[in-house]
C-alpha positions in Angstrom: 0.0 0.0 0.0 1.6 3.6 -0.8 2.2 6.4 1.2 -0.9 8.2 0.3 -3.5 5.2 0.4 -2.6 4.2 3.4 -2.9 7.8 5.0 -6.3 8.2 3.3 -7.5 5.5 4.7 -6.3 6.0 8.2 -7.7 9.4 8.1 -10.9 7.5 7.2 -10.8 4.9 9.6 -9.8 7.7 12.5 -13.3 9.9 11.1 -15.3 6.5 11.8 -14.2 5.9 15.5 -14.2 9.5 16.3 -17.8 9.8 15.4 -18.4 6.8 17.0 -17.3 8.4 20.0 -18.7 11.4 19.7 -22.6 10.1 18.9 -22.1 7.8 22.1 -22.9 4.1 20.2 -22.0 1.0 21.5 -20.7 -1.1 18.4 -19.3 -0.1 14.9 -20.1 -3.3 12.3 -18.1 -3.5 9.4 -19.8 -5.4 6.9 -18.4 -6.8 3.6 -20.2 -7.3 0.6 -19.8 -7.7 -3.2 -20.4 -4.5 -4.1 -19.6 -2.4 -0.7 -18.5 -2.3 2.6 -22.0 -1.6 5.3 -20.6 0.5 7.9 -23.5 0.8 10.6 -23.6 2.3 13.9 -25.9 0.9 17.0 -26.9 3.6 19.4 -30.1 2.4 21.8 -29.9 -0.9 20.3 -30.6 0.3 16.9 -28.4 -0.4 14.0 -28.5 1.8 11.3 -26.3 2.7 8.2 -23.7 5.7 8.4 -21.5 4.7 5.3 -21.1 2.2 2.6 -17.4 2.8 0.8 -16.8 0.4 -2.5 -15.6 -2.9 -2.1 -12.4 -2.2 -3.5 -11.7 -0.5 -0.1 -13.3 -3.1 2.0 -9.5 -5.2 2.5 -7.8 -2.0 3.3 -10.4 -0.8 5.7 -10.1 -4.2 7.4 -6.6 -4.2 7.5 -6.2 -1.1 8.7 -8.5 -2.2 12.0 -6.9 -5.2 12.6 -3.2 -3.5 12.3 -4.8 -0.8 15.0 -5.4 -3.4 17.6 -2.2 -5.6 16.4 -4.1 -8.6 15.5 -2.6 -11.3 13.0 -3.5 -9.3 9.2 -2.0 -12.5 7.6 -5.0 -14.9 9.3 -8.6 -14.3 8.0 -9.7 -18.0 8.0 -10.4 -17.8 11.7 -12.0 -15.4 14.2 -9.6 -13.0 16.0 -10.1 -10.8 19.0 -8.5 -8.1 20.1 -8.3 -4.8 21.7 -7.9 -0.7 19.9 -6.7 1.7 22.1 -7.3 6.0 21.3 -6.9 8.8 23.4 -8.6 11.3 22.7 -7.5 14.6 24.2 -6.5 13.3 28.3 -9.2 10.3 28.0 -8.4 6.9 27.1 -10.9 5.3 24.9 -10.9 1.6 24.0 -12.7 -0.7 21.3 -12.7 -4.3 21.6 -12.8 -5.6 18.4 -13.4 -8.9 17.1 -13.4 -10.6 13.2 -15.4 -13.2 11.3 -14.8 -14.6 8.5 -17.3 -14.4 5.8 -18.0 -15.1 2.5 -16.8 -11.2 1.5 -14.2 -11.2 3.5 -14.0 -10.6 7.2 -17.0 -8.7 9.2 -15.4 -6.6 12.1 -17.4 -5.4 15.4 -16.2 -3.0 17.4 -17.4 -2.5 20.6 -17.0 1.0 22.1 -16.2 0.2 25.7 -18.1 2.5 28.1 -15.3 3.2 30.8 -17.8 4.6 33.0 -19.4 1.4 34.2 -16.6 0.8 36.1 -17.6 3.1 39.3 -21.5 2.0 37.9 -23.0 1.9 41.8 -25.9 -0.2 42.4 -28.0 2.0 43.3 -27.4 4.0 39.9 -28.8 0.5 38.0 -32.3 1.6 38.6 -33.7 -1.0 40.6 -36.5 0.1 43.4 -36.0 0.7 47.0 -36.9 -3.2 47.6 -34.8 -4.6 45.3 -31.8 -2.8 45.9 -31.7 -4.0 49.5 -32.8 -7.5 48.9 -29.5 -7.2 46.4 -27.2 -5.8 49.0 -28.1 -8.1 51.8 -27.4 -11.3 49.0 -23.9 -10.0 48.0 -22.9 -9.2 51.6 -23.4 -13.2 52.2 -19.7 -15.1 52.8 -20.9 -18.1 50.3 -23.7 -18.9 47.6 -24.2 -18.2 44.6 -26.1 -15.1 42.7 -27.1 -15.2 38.6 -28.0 -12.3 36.6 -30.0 -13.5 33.9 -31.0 -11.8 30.6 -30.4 -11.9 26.5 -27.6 -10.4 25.2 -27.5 -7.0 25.4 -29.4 -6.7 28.5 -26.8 -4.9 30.7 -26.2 -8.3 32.5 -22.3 -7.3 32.4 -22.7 -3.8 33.9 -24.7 -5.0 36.8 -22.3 -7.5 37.5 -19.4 -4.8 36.9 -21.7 -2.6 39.8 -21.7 -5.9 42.4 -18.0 -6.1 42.0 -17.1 -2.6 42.4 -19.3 -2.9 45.7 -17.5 -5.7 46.9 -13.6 -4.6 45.8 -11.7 -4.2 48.8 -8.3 -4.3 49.4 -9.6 -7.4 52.5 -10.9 -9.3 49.4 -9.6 -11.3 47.0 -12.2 -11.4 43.4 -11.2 -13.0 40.1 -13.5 -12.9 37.0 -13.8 -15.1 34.3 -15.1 -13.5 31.1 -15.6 -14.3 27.7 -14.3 -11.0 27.0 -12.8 -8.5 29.7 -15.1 -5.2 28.9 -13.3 -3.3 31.3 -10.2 -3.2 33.2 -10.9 -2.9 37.2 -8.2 -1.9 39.4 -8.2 -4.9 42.6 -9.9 -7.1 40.6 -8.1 -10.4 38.7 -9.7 -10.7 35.7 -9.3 -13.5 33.0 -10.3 -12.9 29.1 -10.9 -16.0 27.4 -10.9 -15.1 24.1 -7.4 -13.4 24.1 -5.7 -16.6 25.4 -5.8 -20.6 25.0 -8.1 -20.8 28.2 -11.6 -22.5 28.5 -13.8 -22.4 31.1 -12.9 -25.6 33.0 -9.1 -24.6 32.8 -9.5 -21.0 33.7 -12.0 -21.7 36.5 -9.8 -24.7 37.9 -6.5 -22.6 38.2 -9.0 -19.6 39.8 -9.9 -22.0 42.3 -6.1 -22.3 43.1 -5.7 -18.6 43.5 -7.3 -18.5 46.9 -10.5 -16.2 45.7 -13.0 -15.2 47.8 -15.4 -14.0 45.0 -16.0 -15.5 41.7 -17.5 -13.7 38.8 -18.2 -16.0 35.5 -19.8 -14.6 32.4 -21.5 -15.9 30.1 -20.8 -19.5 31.3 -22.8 -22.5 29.1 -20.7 -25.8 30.1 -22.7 -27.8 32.6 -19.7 -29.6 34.1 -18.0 -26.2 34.3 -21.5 -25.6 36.4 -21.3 -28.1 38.6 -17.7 -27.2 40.0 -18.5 -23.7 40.3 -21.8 -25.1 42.2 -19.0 -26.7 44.2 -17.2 -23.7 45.0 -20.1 -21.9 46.0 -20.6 -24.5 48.7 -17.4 -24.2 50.2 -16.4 -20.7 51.2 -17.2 -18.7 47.9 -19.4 -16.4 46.9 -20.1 -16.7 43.0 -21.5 -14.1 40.8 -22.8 -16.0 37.6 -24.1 -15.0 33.8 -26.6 -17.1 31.9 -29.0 -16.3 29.3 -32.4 -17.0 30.0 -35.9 -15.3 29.8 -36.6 -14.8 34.1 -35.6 -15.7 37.0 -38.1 -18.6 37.5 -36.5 -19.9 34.4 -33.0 -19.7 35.6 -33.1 -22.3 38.5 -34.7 -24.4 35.8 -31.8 -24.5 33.1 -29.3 -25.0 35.9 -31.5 -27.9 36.7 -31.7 -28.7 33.0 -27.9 -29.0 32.7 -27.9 -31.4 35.0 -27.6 -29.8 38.5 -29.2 -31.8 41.3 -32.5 -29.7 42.9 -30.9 -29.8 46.1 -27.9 -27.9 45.1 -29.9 -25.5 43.5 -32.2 -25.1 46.6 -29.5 -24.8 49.4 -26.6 -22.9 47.0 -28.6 -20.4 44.7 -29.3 -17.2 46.8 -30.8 -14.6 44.2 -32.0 -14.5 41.1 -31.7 -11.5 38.9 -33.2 -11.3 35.3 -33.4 -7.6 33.6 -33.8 -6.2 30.6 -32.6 -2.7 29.3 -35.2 -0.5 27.1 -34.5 2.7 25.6 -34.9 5.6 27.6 -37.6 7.8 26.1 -36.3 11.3 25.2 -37.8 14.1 27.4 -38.0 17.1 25.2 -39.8 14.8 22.4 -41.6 12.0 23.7 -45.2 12.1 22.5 -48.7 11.4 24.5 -50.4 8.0 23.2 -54.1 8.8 23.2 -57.2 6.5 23.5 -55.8 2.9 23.9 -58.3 0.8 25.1 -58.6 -0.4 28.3 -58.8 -4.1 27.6 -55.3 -3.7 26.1 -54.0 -1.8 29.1 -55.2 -4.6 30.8 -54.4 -7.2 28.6 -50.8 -6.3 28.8 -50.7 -5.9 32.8 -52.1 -2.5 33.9 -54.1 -3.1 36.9 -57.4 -1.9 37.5 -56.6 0.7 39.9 -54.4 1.9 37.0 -56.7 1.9 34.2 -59.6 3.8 36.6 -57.3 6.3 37.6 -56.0 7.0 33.9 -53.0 5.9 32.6 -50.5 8.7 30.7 -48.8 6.1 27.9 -45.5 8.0 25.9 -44.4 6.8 22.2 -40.8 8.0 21.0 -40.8 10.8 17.9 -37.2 12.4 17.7 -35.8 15.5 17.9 -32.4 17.2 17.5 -31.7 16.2 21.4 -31.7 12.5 20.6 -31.5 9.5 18.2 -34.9 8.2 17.3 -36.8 9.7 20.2 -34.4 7.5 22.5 -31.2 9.0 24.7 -30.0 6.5 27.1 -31.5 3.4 28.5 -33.4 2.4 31.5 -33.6 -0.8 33.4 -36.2 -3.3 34.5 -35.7 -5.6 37.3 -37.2 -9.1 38.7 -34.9 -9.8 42.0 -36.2 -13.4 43.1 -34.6 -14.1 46.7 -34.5 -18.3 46.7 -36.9 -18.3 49.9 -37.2 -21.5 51.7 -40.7 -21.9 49.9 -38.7 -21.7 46.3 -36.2 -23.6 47.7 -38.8 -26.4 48.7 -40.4 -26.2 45.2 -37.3 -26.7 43.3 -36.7 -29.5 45.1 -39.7 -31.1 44.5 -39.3 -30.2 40.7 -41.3 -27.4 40.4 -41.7 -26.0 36.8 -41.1 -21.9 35.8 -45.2 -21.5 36.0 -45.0 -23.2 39.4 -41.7 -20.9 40.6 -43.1 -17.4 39.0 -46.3 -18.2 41.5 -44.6 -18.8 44.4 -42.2 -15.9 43.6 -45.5 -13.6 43.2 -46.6 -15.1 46.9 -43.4 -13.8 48.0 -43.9 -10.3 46.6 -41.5 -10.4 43.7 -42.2 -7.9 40.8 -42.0 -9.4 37.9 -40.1 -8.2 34.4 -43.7 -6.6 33.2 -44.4 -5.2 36.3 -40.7 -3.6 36.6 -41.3 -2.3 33.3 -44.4 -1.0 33.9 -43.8 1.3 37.1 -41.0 2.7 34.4 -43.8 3.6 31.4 -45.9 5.2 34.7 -43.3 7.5 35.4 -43.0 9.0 31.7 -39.5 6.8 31.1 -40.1 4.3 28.6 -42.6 3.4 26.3 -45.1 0.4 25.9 -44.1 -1.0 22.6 -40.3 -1.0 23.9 -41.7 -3.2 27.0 -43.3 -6.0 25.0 -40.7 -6.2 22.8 -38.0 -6.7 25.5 -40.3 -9.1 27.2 -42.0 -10.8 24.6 -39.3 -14.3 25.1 
């Protein structure tokens, strides 16, 4: 590549991450095609186009990003991961990046690491009053374990990332295991999987030698992985675990499902979060829904006492303060303590249906309910709510 190509497109490349920064997104895709390279931008959980250069540029753009983050530019059979480091005036901004081969070439992701979920505090994740202590007095226990459960893109990572920074004390001794580190926390031993040769079982095994006193696993599938972290919640730690399911009632079902015994569900599992994240409703543009029927109020989990006092319902319609009618995002809770009742029913075998009722005896809000205290206060907006809770 000559002198001046390769300047052109580094000046490119720079223009792409710096408005990537500035318009606050969370990934960059780079998206190879016959004719073009896609460049898109998600912001809010929206993915939308910001550039499409020829495909004659696609292999130098690509290049370029993997050279940035000092990946192998030889390799493009095989997925690579890596890291792209800017600073922009006195901050530091990073990018993980990661490739994939595909039939164009290789498709690159950034993701915009968001440094300040680092010092996230708990009580900044926008649970209620209830939940948040119910929370604290889990994560001040010696052993046990506590799941945060949710699709991808949920925000599992950042509450997790708000527990540890709770717990970080120069007394305690915390290592994560993570698919991929998203942040860099002083105090805190963190393990990235896919930057080195380590699985699960190997990483959590050598953890286990390191004399921890809290775990933190994300994203963790293998079942016999599971069971020793089961294990290690039984015997002096206190694990913080990642899975991806649709609510907590579900959760102490899959871990049953991949093959954990009831019992050590019932006497190790001390909380259950699941959450989802919606977009934040912008407040100089949102828009008043008018005359939606009450039988769909209803329908969708207003309660009476809602629907006879009136119920003010806000839609998203965009301004020059925001992206789409959306700036930031809020979160919706279900915290399900394992009570000795749930603990009894799991034992027995107790199904999701079975578990959601006897969390509902014990006064849990559910996802729905979460979500709706936040469209009552102005924040969010039906249609986001079903959508995030519709699996």
């Amino acid at each position: 590549m000559c002198n001046d190509t390769n300047t052109i497109i580094m000046r490119y490349v720079n223009e792409i991450l710096m408005s990537a920064i500035k318009k606050d997104v969370s990934h960059i895709h780079f998206e190879p095609y016959k004719n073009k390279l896609r460049i898109r931008f998600r912001k809010e959980q929206v993915l939308y186009e910001i550039a499409s250069p020829p495909a004659c540029l696609s292999q130098l753009i690509i290049t370029k990003l993997k050279a940035m983050s000092n990946l192998n530019i030889a390799e493009c059979r095989i997925p690579q991961y890596g890291l792209i480091k800017i600073k922009l005036f006195t901050k530091n901004i990073d990018f993980n990046i990661s490739t994939l081969p595909t039939s164009y070439g290789e498709k690159i992701v950034l993701h915009l690491l968001n440094i300040s979920i680092a010092d996230l505090r708990i009580k900044e994740l926008g649970m209620d009053n209830a939940q948040r202590e119910i929370l604290l007095q889990a994560i001040k226990q010696p052993s046990g374990m506590i799941i945060v459960s949710g699709h991808h893109g949920s925000g599992k990572t950042v509450s997790l990332y708000a527990i540890l920074h709770f717990l970080n004390k120069p007394e305690v001794n915390i290592c994560t295991i993570e698919q991929t580190i998203e942040l860099a926390i002083p105090g805190i031993n963190q393990v990235g999987l896919s930057s080195s040769n380590l699985t699960y079982a190997t990483a959590l095994k050598s953890v286990l030698l390191q004399d921890p006193d809290i775990i933190m696993l994300d994203g963790l599938e293998d079942p016999e992985t599971l069971k020793t972290t089961i294990t290690a919640a039984q015997t002096g730690h206190l694990v913080l675990l990642s899975l991806y399911t649709r609510d907590a009632p579900q959760t102490l079902t899959r871990l049953a499902n991949m093959g954990v015994p009831p019992c050590d569900i019932a006497s190790t599992v001390l909380l259950v979060i699941a959450q989802r994240t919606l977009p934040r409703l912008c407040k100089y543009c949102k828009v008043l829904v008018k005359n939606v029927p009450n039988d769909v109020l209803l329908q969708e989990g207003f309660s009476e006492k809602d629907v006879r006092n009136g119920v003010m319902l806000y839609r998203a319609h965009g301004c020059t303060q925001c992206k789409r009618g959306y700036k930031g995002r809020v979160g919706v809770f279900e915290v399900m303590p394992v009570t000795e009742a749930v603990s009894s029913l799991v034992v027995q075998g107790g199904n999701s249906y079975q578990l959601a009722d006897q969390a509902a005896d014990d006064g849990v809000i559910n996802l729905r309910q979460s979500g709706i205290f936040k469209i009552k206060a102005g924040l969010a907006s039906l249609e986001e709510l079903i959508w995030a809770t519709r699996w």
